[in-house]
C-alpha positions in Angstrom: 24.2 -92.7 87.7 23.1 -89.4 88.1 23.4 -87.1 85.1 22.4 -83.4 86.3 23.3 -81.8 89.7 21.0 -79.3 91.1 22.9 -77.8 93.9 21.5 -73.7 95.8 23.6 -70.7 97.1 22.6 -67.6 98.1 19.7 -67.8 96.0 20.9 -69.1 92.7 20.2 -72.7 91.9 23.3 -74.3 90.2 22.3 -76.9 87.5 25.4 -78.9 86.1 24.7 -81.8 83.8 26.9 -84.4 85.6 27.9 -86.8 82.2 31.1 -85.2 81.5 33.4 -88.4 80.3 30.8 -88.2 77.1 30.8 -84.4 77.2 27.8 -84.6 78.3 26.0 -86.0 75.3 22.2 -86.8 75.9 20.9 -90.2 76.4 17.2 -91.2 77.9 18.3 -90.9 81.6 19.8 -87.2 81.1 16.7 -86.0 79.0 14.9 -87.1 82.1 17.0 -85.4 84.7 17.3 -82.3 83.1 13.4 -81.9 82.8 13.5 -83.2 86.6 16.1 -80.3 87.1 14.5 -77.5 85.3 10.6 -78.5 86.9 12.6 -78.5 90.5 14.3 -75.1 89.7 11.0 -73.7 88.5 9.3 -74.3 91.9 12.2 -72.9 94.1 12.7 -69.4 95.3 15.7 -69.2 93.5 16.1 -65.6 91.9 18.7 -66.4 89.5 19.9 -69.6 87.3 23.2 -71.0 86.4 23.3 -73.6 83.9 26.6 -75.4 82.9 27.7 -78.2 81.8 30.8 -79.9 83.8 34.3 -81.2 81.6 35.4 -80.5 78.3 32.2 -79.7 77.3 28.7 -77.8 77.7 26.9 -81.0 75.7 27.2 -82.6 72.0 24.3 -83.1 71.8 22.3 -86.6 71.3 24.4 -89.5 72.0 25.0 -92.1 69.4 22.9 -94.9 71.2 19.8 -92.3 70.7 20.1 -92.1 67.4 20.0 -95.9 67.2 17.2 -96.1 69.3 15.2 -94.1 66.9 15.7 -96.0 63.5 13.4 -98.0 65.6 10.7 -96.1 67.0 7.6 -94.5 65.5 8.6 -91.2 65.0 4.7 -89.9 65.2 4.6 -91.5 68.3 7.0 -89.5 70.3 7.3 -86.5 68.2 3.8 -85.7 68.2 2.3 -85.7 71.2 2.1 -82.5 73.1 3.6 -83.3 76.5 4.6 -80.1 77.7 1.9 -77.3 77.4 3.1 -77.0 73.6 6.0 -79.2 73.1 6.7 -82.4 72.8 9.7 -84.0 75.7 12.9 -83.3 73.6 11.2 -79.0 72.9 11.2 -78.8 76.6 14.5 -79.6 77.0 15.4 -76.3 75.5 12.0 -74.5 76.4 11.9 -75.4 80.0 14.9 -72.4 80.5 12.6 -70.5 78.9 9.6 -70.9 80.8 11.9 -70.6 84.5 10.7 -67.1 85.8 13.8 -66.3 86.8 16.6 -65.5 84.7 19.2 -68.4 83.4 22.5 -68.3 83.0 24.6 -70.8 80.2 28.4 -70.8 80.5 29.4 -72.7 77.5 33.0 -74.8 76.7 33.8 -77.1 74.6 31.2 -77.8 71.6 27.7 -77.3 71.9 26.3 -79.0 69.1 22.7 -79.6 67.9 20.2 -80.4 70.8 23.3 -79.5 73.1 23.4 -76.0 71.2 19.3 -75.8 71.2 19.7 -76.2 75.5 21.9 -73.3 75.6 19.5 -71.1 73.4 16.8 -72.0 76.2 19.1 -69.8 78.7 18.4 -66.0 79.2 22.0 -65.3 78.1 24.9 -67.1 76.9 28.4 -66.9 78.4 31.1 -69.1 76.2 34.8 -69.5 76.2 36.7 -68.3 73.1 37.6 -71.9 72.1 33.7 -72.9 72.3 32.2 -74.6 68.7 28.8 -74.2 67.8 26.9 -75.9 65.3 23.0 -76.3 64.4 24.4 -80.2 63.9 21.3 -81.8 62.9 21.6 -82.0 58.8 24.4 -83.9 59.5 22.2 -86.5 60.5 19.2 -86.3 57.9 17.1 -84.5 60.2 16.2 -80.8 61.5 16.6 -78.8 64.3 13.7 -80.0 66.6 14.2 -79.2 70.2 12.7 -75.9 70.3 15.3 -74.4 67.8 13.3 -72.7 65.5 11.6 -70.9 68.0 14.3 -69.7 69.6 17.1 -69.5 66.8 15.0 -66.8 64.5 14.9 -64.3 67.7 18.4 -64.4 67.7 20.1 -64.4 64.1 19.3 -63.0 61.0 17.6 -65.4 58.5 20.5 -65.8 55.9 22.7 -66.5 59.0 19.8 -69.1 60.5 19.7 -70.7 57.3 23.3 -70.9 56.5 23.9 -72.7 59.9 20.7 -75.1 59.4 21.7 -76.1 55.6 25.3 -77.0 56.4 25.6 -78.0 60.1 28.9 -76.6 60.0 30.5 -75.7 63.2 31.4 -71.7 64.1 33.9 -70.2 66.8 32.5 -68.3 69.5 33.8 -65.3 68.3 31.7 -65.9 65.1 28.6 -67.0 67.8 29.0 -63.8 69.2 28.9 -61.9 66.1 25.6 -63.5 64.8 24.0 -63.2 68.1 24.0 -66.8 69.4 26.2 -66.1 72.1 25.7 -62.9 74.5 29.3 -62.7 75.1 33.0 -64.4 75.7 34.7 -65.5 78.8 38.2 -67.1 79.7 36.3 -68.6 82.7 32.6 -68.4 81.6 31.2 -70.3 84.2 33.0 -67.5 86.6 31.4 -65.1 85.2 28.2 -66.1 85.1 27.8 -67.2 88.8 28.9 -63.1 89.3 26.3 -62.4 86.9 23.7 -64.4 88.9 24.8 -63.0 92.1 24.4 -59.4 90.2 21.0 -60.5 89.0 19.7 -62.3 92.6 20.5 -58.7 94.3 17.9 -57.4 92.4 14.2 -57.2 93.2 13.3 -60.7 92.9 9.4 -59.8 92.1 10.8 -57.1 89.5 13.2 -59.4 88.0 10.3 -62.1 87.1 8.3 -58.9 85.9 11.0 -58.1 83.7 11.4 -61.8 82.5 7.6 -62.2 81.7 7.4 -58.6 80.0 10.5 -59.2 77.8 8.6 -63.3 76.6 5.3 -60.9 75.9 7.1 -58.1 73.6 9.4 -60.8 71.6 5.9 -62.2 70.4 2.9 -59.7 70.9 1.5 -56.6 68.9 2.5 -53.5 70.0 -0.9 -52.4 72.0 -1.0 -56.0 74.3 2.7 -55.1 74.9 2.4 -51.6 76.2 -1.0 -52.6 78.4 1.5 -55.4 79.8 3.8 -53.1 80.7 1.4 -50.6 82.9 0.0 -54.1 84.5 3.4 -55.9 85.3 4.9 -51.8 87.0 1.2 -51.7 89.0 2.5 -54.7 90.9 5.7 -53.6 91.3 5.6 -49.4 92.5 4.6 -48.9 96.3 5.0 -52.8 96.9 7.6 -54.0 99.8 10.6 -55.3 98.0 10.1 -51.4 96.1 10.2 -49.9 98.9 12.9 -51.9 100.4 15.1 -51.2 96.9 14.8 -47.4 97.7 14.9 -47.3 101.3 18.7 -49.6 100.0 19.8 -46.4 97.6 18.5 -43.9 100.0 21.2 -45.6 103.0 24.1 -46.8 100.5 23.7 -50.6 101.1 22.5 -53.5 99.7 18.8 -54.6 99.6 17.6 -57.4 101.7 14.1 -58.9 100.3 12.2 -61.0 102.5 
C-alpha cells in the first residue's frame, strides 16, 4: 500500500505520509517512499513545500516491527555506510527536507516522537497544533537520536534544553516546543496555515527564494568571511535578472508577480 502521497497545486508540492491507522509510524516501505517523495519533490519546479502527516498524527516514529527487525541485523552494516552524500538511509529521512531548495513546510498533530520528531526538524519551519507531543523518544529504547538529530536539534535549542530532552525522552507540549525553539509556531488548523504559508512563500521570486534557502544552510555553518562573500555571489545572480525585474515592474503596477 502506498505510504506517502505526493500530490502539486499552484506550485507547491503536497507530501502527506499516507499510513495514518498507525499514525503514521515508519516501517521499511515508508522509509522508502518518503526518500522516493523528497528525491521527486527535489527535481520539480515546485517553489514551496508542504509536509504533513494525515490522521491523528504527524508520525511516532519507528514502528515496533522495526525495532524487531534490528535485534537482528548488523548494526555496522546499515548504520555505516554513507548512502546519501553524508548520511546513512534513516539521516536522510530527516536531511532530505533539508537539502530540498525550496522551502518546507511541517504542520504537526498528534505526537511526533523520535525519528517522527527528527522528520519534522528536517522542515524549514514547523507549524503544530496546541495539543501536539514532542519527544526526542529514543532513550526510551536504549539507543540515541540517529536520523540527523543532532545536526539539526543543536541549531535549534539550547544545550541544557537538548540534553534534558535527549537524557529523559520525556514528551513536551507544543507550547513548551515553541518556547525552546523546536516548533516555529502554533496553529488550531496547522496544516491550514501552512498551505497559506506556502502559497505566501511560492509568490515570491522562486530564484530568490532558493538563494535565500542556500544562503541561510551556508551562515548556520560557515565563518563569517565565506558567509559575507556568499552573500555578494548569491545577490549577483539575483539584481537585474528577469524574475527581479518582473518583482519590481509587480510593486511598481500594484499586482501580483508572474514568473515564468
Amino acid at each position: 500500500m502506498s505510504r506517502v502521497s505526493v500530490e502539486y497545486k499552484d506550485h507547491i508540492a503536497h507530501v502527506t505520509l499516507t499510513r495514518g491507522d498507525k499514525m503514521n509510524a515508519l516501517d521499511d516501505a515508508m522509509i522508502k517512499a518518503i526518500l522516493n517523495a523528497g528525491q521527486e519533490v527535489a527535481a520539480s519546479d515546485a517553489r514551496a513545500v508542504v509536509l504533513s502527516g494525515e490522521g491523528k498524527s504527524f508520525c511516532a516514529g519507528l514502528d515496533m516491527a522495526s525495532f524487531a527487525k534490528m535485534a537482528h541485523m548488523d548494526p555496522s552494516e546499515w548504520l555505516m555506510t554513507r548512502s546519501h552524500e553524508d548520511a546513512n538511509e534513516m539521516q536522510e529521512l530527516a536531511l532530505i527536507w533539508r537539502r530540498l531548495p525550496m522551502p518546507v513546510i511541517c504542520a504537526v498533530q498528534g505526537v511526533a516522537y523520535g525519528g517522527g520528531l527528527q522528520i519534522a526538524l528536517g522542515a524549514d519551519i514547523r507549524i503544530a497544533h496546541p495539543d501536539t507531543k514532542l519527544a526526542v523518544m529514543e532513550m526510551k529504547w536504549g539507543i540515541i537520536p540517529d536520523m540527523g538529530g543532532m545536526v539539526l536539534l543543536p541549531k535549534l535549542v539550547r544545550t541544557d534544553v537538548l540534553r534534558l530532552l535527549t537524557y529523559t525522552a520525556r514528551p513536551i507540549s507544543a507550547a513548551q516546543a515553541e518556547e525552546w525553539g523546536l516548533v516555529t509556531k502554533l496553529s488550531d488548523d496547522p496544516l491550514t496555515e501552512a498551505i497559506a504559508l506556502a502559497e505566501n512563500i511560492a509568490g515570491q521570486s522562486p530564484s530568490a527564494v532558493r538563494a535565500a534557502k542556500r544562503l541561510i544552510d551556508l551562515a548556520e555553518t560557515q565563518p563569517r568571511a565565506e558567509v559575507l562573500l556568499a552573500e555578494s555571489s548569491e545577490q549577483v545572480e539575483l539584481i537585474g535578472k528577469p524574475e527581479q525585474m518582473e518583482v519590481i515592474a509587480a510593486r511598481m503596477q500594484g499586482r501580483k508577480p508572474v514568473f515564468k
